[in-house]
ZAMARGU-4260 file (C-alpha; in steps of 0.2 Angstrom, whole numbers, plus 5000, padded with zeros to 4 digits):
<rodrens>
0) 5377/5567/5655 | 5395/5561/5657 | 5403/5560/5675 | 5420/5563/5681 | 5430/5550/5671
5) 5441/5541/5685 | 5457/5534/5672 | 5465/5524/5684 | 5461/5510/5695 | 5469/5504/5711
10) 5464/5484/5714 | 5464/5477/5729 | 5479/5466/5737 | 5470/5448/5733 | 5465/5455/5716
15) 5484/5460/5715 | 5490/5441/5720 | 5478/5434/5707 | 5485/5444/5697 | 5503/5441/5700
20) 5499/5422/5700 | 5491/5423/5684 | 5506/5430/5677 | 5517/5419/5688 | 5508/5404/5678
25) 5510/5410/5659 | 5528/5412/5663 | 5530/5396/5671 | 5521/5388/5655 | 5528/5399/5644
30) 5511/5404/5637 | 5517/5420/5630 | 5502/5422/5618 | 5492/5423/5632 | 5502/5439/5640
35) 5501/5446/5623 | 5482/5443/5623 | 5478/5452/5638 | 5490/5466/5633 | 5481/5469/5617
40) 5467/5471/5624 | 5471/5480/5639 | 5480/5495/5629 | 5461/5499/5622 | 5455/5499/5638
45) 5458/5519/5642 | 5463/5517/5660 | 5480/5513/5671 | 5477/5498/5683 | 5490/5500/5696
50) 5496/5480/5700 | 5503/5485/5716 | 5513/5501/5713 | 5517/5495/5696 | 5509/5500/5681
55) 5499/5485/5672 | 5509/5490/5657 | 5525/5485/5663 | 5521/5471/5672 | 5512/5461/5655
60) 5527/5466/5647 | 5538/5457/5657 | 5526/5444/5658 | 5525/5443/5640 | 5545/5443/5637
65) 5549/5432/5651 | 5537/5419/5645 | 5543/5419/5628 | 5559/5414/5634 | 5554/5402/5645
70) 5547/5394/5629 | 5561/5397/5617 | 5573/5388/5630 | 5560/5371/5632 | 5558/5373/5612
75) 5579/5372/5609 | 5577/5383/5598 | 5575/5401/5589 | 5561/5402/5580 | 5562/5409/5560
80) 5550/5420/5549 | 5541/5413/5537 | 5554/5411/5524 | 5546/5422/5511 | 5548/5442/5512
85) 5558/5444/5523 | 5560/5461/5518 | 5547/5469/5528 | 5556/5467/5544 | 5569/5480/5536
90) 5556/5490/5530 | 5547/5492/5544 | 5564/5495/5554 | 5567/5510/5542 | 5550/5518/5545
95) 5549/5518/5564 | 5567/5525/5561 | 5560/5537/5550 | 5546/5541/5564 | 5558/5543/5577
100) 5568/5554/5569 | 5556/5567/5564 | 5550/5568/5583 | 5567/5572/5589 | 5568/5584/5574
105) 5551/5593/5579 | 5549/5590/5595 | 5531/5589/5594 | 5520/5593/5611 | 5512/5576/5613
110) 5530/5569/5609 | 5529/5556/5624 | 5511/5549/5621 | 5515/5547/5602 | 5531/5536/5609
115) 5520/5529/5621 | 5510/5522/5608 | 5523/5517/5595 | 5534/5510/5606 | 5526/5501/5619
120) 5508/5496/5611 | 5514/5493/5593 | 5533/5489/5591 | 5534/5480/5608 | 5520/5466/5603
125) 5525/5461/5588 | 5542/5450/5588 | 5532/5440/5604 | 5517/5439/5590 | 5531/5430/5577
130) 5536/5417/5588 | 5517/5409/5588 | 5508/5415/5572 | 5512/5399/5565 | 5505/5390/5579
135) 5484/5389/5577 | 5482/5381/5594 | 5490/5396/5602 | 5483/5408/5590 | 5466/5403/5597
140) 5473/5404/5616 | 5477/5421/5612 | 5460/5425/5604 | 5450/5420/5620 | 5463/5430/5632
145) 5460/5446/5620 | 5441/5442/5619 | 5442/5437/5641 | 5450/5453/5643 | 5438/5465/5633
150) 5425/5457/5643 | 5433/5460/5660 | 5436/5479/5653 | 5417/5483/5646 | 5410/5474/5666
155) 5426/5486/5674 | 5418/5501/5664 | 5400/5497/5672 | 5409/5497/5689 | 5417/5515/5687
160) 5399/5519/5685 | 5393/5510/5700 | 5383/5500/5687 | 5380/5481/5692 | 5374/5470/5679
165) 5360/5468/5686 | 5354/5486/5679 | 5354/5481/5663 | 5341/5471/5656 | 5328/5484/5663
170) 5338/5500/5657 | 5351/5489/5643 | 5353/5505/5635 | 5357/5515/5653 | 5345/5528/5647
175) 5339/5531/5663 | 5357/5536/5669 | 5359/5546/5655 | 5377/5537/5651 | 5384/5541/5636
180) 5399/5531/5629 | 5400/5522/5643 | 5406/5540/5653 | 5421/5537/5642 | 5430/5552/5634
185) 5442/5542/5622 | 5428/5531/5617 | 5433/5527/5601 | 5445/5513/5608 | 5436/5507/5618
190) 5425/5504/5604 | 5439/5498/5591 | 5444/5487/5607 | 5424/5477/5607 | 5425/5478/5587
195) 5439/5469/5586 | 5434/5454/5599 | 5419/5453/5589 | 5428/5448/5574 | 5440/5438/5582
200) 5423/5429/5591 | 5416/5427/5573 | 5434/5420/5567 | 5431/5405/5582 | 5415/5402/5579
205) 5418/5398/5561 | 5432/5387/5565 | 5423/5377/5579 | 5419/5360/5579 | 5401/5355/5584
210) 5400/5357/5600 | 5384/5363/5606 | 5388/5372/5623 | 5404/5379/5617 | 5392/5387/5601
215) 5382/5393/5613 | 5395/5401/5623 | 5404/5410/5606 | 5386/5414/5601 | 5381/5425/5620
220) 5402/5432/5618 | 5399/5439/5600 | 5382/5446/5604 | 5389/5455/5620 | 5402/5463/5613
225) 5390/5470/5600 | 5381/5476/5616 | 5396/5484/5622 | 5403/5489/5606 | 5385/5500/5605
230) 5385/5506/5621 | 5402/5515/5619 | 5393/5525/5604 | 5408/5525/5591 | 5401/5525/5575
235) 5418/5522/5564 | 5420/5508/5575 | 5400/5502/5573 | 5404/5506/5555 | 5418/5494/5554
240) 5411/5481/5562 | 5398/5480/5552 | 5407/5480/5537 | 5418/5466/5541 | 5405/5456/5550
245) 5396/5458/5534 | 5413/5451/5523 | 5414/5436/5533 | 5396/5433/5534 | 5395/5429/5513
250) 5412/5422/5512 | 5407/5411/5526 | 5392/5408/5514 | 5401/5407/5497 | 5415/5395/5506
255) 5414/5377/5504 | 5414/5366/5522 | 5408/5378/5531 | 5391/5375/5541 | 5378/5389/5535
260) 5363/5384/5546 | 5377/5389/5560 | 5383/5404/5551 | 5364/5410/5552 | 5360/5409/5567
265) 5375/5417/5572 | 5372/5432/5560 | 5353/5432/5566 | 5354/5433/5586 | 5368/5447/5584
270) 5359/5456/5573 | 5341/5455/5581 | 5352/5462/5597 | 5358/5475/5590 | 5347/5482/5579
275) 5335/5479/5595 | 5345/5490/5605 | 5348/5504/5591 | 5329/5505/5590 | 5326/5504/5609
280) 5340/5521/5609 | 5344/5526/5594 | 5354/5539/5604 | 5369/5527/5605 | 5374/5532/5587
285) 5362/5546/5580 | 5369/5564/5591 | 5359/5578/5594 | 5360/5589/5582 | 5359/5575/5569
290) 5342/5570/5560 | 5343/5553/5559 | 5356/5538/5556 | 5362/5544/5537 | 5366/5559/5545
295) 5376/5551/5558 | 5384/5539/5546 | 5390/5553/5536 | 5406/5555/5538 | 5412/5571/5529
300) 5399/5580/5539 | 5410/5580/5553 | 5428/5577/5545 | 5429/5584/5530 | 5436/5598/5536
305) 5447/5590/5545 | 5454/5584/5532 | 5455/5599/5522 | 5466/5603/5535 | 5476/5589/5535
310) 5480/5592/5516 | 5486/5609/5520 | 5498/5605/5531 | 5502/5591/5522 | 5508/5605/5507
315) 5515/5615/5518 | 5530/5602/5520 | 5526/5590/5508 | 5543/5580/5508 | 5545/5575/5526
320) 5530/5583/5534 | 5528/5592/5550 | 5534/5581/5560 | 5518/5576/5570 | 5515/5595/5577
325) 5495/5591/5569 | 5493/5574/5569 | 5477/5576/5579 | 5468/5588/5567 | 5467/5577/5552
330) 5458/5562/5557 | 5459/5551/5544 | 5475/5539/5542 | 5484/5542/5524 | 5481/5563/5527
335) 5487/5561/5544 | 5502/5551/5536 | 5505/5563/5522 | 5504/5577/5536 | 5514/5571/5549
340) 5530/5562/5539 | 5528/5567/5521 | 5529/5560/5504 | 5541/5547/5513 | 5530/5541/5527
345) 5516/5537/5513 | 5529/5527/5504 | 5532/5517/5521 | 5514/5515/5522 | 5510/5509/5505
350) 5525/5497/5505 | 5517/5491/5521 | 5498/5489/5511 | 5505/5481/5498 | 5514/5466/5508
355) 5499/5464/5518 | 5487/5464/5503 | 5500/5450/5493 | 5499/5438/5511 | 5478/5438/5507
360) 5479/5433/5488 | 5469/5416/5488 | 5456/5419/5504 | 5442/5421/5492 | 5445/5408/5478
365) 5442/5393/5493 | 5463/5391/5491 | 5472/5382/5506 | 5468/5373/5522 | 5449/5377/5529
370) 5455/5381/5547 | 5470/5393/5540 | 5456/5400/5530 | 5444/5404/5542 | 5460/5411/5552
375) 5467/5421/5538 | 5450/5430/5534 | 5447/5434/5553 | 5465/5443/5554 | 5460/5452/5536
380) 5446/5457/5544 | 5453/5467/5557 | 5465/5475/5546 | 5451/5481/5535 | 5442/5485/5552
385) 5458/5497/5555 | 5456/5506/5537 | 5440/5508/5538 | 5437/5518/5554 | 5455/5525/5550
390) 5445/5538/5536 | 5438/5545/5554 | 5451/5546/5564 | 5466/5537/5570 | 5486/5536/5565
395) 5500/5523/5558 | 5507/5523/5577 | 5487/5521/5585 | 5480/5508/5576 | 5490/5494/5582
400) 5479/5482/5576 | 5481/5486/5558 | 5499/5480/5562 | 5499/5463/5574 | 5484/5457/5561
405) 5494/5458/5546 | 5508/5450/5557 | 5498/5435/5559 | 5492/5435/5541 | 5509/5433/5537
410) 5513/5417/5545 | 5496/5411/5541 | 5498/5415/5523 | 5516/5402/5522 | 5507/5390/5532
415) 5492/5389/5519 | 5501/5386/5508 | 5514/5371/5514 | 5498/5363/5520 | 5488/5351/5513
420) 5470/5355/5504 | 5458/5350/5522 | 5450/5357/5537 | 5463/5349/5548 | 5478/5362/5549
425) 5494/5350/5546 | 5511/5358/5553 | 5524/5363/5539 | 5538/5352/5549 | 5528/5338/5547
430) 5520/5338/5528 | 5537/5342/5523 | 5545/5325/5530 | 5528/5315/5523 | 5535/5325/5506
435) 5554/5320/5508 | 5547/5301/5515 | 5535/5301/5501 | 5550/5304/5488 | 5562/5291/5495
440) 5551/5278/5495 | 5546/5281/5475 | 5564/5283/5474 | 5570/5265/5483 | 5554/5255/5473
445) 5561/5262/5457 | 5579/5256/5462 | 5571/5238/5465 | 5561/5235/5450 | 5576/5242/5441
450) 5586/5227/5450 | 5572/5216/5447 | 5573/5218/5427 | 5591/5214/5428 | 5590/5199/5437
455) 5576/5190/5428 | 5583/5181/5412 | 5570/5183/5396 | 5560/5168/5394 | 5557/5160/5377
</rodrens>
């Protein structure tokens, strides 16, 4: 059963002052990753909430923009990219130009949401994310504001349904509602939007110090957004999730420094949830019509034809495509690119796969700072989060995350390597003047004993 889905949401006037306060704060601080954190996460949440009369859209942009600059100007000074490839900016500037241009050449029918989307959730984001990526204390600020904010959406999607959370640890599964997917129609965000906190949850974990309460509180995070990432039933996101959680569970293993009793526990109570909560309902994943949870895991049972739809429009217009006129019928993210902008969007994309495949070399061969480490294969797991459930469904100008992850992974990636071999992240600034320091004092002890052989006469 699936009730009217209610898309936007009004918020009271002191829900409104909190909120303007909030933002009123990152900007005074100039905690832009913050803003970006919320925003991130809010753009998966499938619903407009009104701040005022103002969309929320608009107003965490703002405050994400005007918190940057409030930072820049107490910093004195503009922030670089990581010196090394460069290149990609251009690139990247060439393909959305390549993007935009076939929409005002086809004038497809959903032209506004794909600009929507491309524009304001992918595009916007990212020069904020470039001016902290190098930063891990801010990195992890912004992973407990996207994980804060997923939380806030998943107990906003019970309220819709006039669910408290009381309901829940008698009917966990709402069976006795007869909700599905959270009475969400777009559910696959919502479910990329829990799948993707779980990672990042993961990612904190590992890099945590022991602290016991604050364990605790990563451990009952993780295992509710695998609660929540069920309940919204999408399996490519369930899929993905698994996958990765999986990847960083033996690297975690396989890695030196890291605390495997604390990796097993974690990787136990998640899983016990879950799989306890797949058995209670199986209904969450397996459909109707499906006989059990191969046949719902099977994913050319449902898109294969899709795809072979994809590939024909694909070669009807193989050079530049058709301009995004059937970018919803392929479902899958190289078709959908082959359909939509030709052989020259899939050169985009590859050139794209390739940088962000060179920025993970040295992740698995215990290369690099522990802590940059840790951080680099969390990002690389959401971008392999965004390929895998890409093969179902989704677009170069949808999955965002495939996008802001392999932004991070960029600065991450210079940052490994200027630091030193520890778990302590040291900032590039600083080893290099312990280098140059380092040099000129060899260099001033070799002057003196150079002077010290001249002065002393040969004895007999």
């Amino acid at each position: 059963m699936r009730s009217a889905f209610v898309s936007q949401i009004f918020i009271s006037p002191v829900e409104t002052v909190l909120v303007l306060a909030l933002c009123a704060y990152i900007v005074w601080t100039g905690r832009s990753y913050l803003a970006v954190g919320i925003y991130l996460s809010m753009t998966l949440w499938t619903r407009i909430v009104f701040v005022g009369p103002v969309v929320h859209t608009y107003v965490l942009l703002g405050t994400m923009y005007a918190a940057a600059l409030v930072d820049l100007y107490r910093q004195k000074k503009i922030p670089v990219l990581p010196p090394r490839y460069r290149g990609i900016v251009l690139w990247m500037v060439l393909w959305w130009t390549w993007i935009l241009l076939l929409i005002l050449l086809f004038q497809p029918t959903d032209q506004r949401s794909i600009l929507r989307s491309l524009i304001l959730y992918l595009m916007a984001p990212l020069p904020i994310i470039l001016t902290f990526g190098h930063d891990l204390r801010r990195i992890k600020g912004f992973t407990l504001a996207y994980v804060a904010t997923t939380l806030v959406g998943g107990w906003q999607a019970l309220q819709m349904l006039n669910i408290p959370l009381s309901y829940l640890p008698g009917d966990p599964a709402l069976t006795q509602r007869g909700v599905v997917t959270l009475g969400i129609p777009n559910y696959h965000w919502v479910g990329y939007m829990f799948a993707i906190a779980l990672i990042l949850t993961i990612t904190l974990y590992l890099s945590s110090r022991r602290n016991m309460l604050k364990l605790v509180l990563l451990i009952a995070t993780a295992t509710c957004c695998a609660y929540f990432l069920l309940l919204a039933g999408s399996r490519q996101s369930v899929n993905g999730a698994v996958a990765v959680s999986l990847l960083l569970l033996a690297w975690a293993i396989l890695r030196k420094g890291v605390p495997k009793l604390r990796v097993m526990l974690l990787a136990g109570i998640v899983g016990f949830v879950s799989i306890s909560l797949y058995l209670t309902a199986p209904q969450l994943i397996v459909r109707e019509n499906e006989t059990g949870l191969f046949d719902a895991i099977n994913i050319l049972s449902d898109r294969g034809n899709l795809w072979r739809i994809g590939w024909e429009n694909y070669l009807s217009s193989p050079i530049w495509g058709t301009g995004f006129k059937y970018t919803k019928f392929s479902h899958n993210i190289f078709i959908s690119t082959l359909a939509d902008q030709g052989i020259v969007g899939i050169v985009f994309f590859a050139g794209f796969l390739l940088f962000m495949i060179w920025q993970t070399r040295g992740i698995f061969t215990n290369n690099g700072p522990g802590e940059y480490a840790i951080w680099r294969i969390g990002f690389l797991g959401i971008v392999l989060f965004g390929l895998i459930h890409g093969q179902a469904s989704g677009t170069v100008f949808s999955t965002w995350h495939l996008f802001w992850a392999t932004a991070f992974l960029w600065w991450l990636s210079w940052q490994s390597e200027q630091a030193s071999e520890s778990t302590l992240p040291v900032a590039t600034d600083e080893l290099q003047g312990r280098r140059s320091i380092g040099v000129w004092q060899q260099r001033e002890h070799s002057l003196w004993q150079q002077s010290q052989r001249r002065d002393v006469s040969p004895t007999l």
